[in-house]
C-alpha positions in Angstrom: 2.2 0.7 -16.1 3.7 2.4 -13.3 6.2 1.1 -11.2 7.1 1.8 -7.3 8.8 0.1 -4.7 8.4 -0.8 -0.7 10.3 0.2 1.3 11.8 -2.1 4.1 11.0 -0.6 7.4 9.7 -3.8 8.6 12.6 -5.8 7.5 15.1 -3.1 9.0 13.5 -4.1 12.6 13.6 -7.9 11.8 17.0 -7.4 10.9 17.7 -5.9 14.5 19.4 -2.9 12.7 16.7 0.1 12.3 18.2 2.8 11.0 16.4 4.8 9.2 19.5 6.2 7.0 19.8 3.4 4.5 16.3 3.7 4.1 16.0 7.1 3.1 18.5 6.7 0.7 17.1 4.1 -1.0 13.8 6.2 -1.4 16.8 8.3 -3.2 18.1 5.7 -5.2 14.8 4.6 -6.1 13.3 8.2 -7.3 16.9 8.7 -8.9 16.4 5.4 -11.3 13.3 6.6 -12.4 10.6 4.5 -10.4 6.9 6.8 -9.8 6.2 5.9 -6.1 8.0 5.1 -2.6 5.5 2.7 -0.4 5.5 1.7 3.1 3.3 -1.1 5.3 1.9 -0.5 8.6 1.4 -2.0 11.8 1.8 -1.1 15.4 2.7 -4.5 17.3 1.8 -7.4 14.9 5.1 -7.0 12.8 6.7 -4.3 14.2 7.9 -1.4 11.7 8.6 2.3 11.5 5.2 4.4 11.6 4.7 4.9 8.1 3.4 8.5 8.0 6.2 9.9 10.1 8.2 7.8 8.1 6.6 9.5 4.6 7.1 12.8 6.1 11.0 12.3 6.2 11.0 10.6 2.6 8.8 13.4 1.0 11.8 16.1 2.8 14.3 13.9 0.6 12.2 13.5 -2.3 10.4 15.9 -5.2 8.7 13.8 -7.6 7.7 10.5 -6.8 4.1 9.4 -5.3 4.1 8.3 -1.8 1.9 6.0 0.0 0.8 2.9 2.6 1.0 0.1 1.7 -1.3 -0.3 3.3 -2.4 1.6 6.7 -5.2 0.4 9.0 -7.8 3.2 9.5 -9.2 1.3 12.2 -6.7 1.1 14.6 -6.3 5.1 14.7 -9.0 7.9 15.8 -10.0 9.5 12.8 -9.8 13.1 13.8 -5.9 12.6 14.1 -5.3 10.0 11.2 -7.1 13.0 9.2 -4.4 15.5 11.0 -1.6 13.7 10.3 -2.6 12.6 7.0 -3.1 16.1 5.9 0.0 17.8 6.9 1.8 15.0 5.1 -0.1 15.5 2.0 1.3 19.2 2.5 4.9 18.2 3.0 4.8 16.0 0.3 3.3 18.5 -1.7 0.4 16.7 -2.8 2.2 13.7 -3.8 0.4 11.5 -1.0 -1.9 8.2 -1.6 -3.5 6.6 1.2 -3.5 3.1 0.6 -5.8 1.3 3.2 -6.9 -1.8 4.3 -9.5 -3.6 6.5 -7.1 -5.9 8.2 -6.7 -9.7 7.4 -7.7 -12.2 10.7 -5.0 -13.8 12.4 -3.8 -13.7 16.3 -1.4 -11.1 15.7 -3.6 -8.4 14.2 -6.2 -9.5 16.5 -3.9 -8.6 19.4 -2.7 -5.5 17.8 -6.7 -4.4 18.0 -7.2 -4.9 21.2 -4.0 -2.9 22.3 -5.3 -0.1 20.9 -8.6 -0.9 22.3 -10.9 -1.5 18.9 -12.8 -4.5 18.8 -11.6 -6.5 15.7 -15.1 -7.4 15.1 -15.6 -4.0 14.3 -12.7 -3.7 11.8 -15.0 -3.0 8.4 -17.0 -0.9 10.0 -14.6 1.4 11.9 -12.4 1.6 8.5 -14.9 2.4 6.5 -16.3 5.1 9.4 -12.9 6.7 9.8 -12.2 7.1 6.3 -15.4 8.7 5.6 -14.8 11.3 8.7 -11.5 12.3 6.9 -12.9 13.2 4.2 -15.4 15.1 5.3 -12.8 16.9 7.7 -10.8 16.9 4.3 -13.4 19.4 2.9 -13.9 22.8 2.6 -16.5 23.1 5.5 -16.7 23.1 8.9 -17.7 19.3 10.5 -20.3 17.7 12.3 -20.4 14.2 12.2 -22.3 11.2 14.0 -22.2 7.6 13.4 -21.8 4.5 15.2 -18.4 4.9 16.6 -17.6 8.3 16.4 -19.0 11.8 16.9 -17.7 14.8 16.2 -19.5 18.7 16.4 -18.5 21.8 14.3 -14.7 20.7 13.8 -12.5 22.5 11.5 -9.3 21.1 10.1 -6.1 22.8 9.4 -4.4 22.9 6.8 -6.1 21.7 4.4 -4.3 18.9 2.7 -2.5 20.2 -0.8 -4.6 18.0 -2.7 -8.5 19.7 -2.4 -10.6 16.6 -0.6 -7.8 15.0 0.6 -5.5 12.3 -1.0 -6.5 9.2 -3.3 -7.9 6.5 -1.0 -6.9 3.3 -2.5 -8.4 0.2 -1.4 -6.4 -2.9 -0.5 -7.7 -6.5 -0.8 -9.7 -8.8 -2.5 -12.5 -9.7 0.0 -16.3 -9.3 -0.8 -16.0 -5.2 1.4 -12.5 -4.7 0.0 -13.9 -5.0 -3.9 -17.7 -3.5 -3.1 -15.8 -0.5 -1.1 -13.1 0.1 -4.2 -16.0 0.3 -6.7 -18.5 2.3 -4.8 -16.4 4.4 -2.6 -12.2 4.9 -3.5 -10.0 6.0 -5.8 -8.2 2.7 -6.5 -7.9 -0.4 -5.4 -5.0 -2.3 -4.2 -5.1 -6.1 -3.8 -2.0 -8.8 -3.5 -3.6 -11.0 -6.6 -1.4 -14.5 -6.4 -2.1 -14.4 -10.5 -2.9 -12.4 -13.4 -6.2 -14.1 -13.7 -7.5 -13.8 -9.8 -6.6 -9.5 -10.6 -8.5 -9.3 -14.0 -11.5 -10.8 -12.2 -11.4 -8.4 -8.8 -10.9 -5.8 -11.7 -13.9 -6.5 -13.4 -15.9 -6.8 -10.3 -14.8 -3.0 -9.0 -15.1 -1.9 -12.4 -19.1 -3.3 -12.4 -19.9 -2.0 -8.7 -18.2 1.5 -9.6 -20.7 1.6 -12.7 -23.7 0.4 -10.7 -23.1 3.3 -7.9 -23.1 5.5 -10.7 -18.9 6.3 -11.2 -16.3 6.1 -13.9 -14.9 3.4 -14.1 -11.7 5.1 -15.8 -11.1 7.2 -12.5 -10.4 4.2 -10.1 -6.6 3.5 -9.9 -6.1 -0.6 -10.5 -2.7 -1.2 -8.7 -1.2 -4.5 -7.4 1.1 -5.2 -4.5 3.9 -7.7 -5.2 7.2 -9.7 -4.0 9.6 -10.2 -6.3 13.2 -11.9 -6.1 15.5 -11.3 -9.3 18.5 -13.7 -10.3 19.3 -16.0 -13.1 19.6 -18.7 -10.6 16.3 -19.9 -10.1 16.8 -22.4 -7.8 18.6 -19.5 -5.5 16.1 -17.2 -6.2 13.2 -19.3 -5.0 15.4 -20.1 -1.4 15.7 -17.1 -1.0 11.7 -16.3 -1.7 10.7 -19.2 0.4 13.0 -17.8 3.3 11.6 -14.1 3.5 8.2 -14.9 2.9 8.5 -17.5 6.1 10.4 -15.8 8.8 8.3 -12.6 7.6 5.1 -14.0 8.1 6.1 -17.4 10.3 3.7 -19.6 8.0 4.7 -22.3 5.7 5.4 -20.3 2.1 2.7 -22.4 0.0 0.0 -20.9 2.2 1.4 -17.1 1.3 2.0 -18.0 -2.0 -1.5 -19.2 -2.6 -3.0 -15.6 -1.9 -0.3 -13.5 -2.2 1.3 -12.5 -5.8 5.3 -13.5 -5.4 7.6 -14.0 -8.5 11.2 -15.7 -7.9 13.4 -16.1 -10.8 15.4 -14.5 -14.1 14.9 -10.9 -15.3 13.4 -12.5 -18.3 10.3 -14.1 -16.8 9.6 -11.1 -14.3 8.5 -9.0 -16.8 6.5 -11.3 -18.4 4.8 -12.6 -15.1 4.8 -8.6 -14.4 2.7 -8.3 -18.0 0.3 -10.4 -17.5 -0.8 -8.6 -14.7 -0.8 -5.3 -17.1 -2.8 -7.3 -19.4 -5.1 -7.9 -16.8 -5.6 -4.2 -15.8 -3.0 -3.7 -13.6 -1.5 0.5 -14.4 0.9 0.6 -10.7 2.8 -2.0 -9.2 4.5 -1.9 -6.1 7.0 -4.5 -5.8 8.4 -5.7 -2.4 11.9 -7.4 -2.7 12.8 -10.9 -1.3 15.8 -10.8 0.7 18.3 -8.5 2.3 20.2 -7.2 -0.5 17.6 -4.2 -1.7 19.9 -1.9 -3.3 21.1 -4.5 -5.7 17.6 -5.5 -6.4 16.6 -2.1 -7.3 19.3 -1.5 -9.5 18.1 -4.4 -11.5 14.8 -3.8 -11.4 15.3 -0.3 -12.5 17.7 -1.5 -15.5 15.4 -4.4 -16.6 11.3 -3.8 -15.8 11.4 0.3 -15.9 12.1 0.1 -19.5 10.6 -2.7 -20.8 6.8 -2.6 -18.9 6.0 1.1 -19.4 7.2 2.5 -15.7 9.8 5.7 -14.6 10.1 9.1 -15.2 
């Protein structure tokens, strides 16, 4: 099982103190210790952040072998002639190291805001997504486009570059909704939910893996990854403040209502790997682990000491 880590862009700004220094050298310290990817979230006004591919293009220029990705970006808040753009002279400066994680947006007042700033209807969120992604990779190819469907047109376009990768980048989709598990199997190169437990992911799993053989794929060629928030210390009672905390002045909900759909681990060394294993039992071959709190250096350093060797991740 493969291992990455988040990167805090969002909690730099929360923190009032967004510099983007630390941050890159933590993608440092991170590729240094051996973990195979460097992730970043995304969103324009509903939690305020760092743009993640601009962001990406300054970690893959401090970087040489680690994965890069969103975790996860919103298609349907950009135009998909320029998310294609952008995303492919990234995949260039990163060498082909890129994976576009992506996701369909969950429904609360913020994102719903953050739509109509941008001027898309959030009722037209799944389609729009699925529109754009499908325009990239056509624009991805190795032909000239033409291209009309219900929110976009476009008339012989040609791209350049090319992205590094030929067709573009993975596309890995994020969620666990009805579109999120039909669009992983049928369409995507992975797909990349928040499972709260080991069971809820073996059963998405076997749902993309059934829809991917019904449309005809392999099943083997979809990437199952998971996105998760851990907080490591042998106090457990300290730990699970300090979960409780950063899951509720990051999201401003009580932390039972995250926790119920959202994977999130607080506790010893000892019982993240196993929690961590049942998810590889389950399917699960790349985790992205978010850490609790403020202190991410030390949290990486013990990650990197006590899951990289012991659940299969690092270089």
């Amino acid at each position: 099982m493969k291992l990455g880590i988040l990167l805090p862009t969002r909690e730099a700004v929360m923190s009032g103190r967004p510099e983007a220094a630390p941050l890159l050298e933590l993608a440092e310290r991170a590729e240094a210790a051996g973990f195979d990817s460097l992730w970043v979230g995304d969103s324009i006004v509903a939690r305020p952040r760092f743009e993640p591919l601009n962001f990406l293009a300054a970690v893959a220029a401090r970087t040489r072998r680690v994965t890069l990705g969103t975790a996860v970006l919103l298609p349907a808040l950009r135009h998909p002639l320029v998310l294609a753009h952008v995303v492919a002279t990234l995949d260039r400066l990163a060498e082909g190291r890129l994976v576009l994680g992506v996701g369909i947006a969950t429904d609360n007042p913020s994102v719903r805001n953050e739509f109509g700033a941008v001027g898309a209807p959030f009722s037209q969120r799944v389609g729009r997504c699925l529109e754009t992604l499908r325009i990239c990779r056509l624009l991805w190819g190795p032909e000239r486009a033409s291209f009309k469907g219900r929110y976009w047109t476009l008339e012989d376009v040609e791209l350049l570059p090319k992205p590094a990768r030929p067709g573009g980048p993975p596309i890995w989709m994020g969620g666990s909704g009805e579109t999120a598990l039909r669009s992983a199997g049928m369409l995507f190169d992975g797909w990349f939910p928040i499972s709260p437990t080991a069971e809820d992911f073996r059963k998405g799993w076997e749902r993309v893996q059934a829809d991917a053989r019904a449309a005809g794929r392999d099943a083997a060629a979809i990437t199952p990854a998971l996105y998760a928030t851990i907080r490591l210390d042998a106090n457990v009672d300290a730990a699970r403040q300090i979960m409780r905390r950063f899951i509720e002045d990051y999201y401003m909900v009580p932390y039972e209502r995250i926790a119920a759909r959202q994977g999130c681990y607080a506790g010893s060394l000892e019982g993240c790997v196993e929690w961590l294993a049942g998810f590889r039992g389950a399917g699960a071959r790349h985790v992205v682990l978010r850490f609790a709190g403020s202190d991410h250096l030390a949290q990486l350093d013990c990650a990197a000491s006590g899951l990289l060797p012991r659940l299969g991740g690092g270089a």
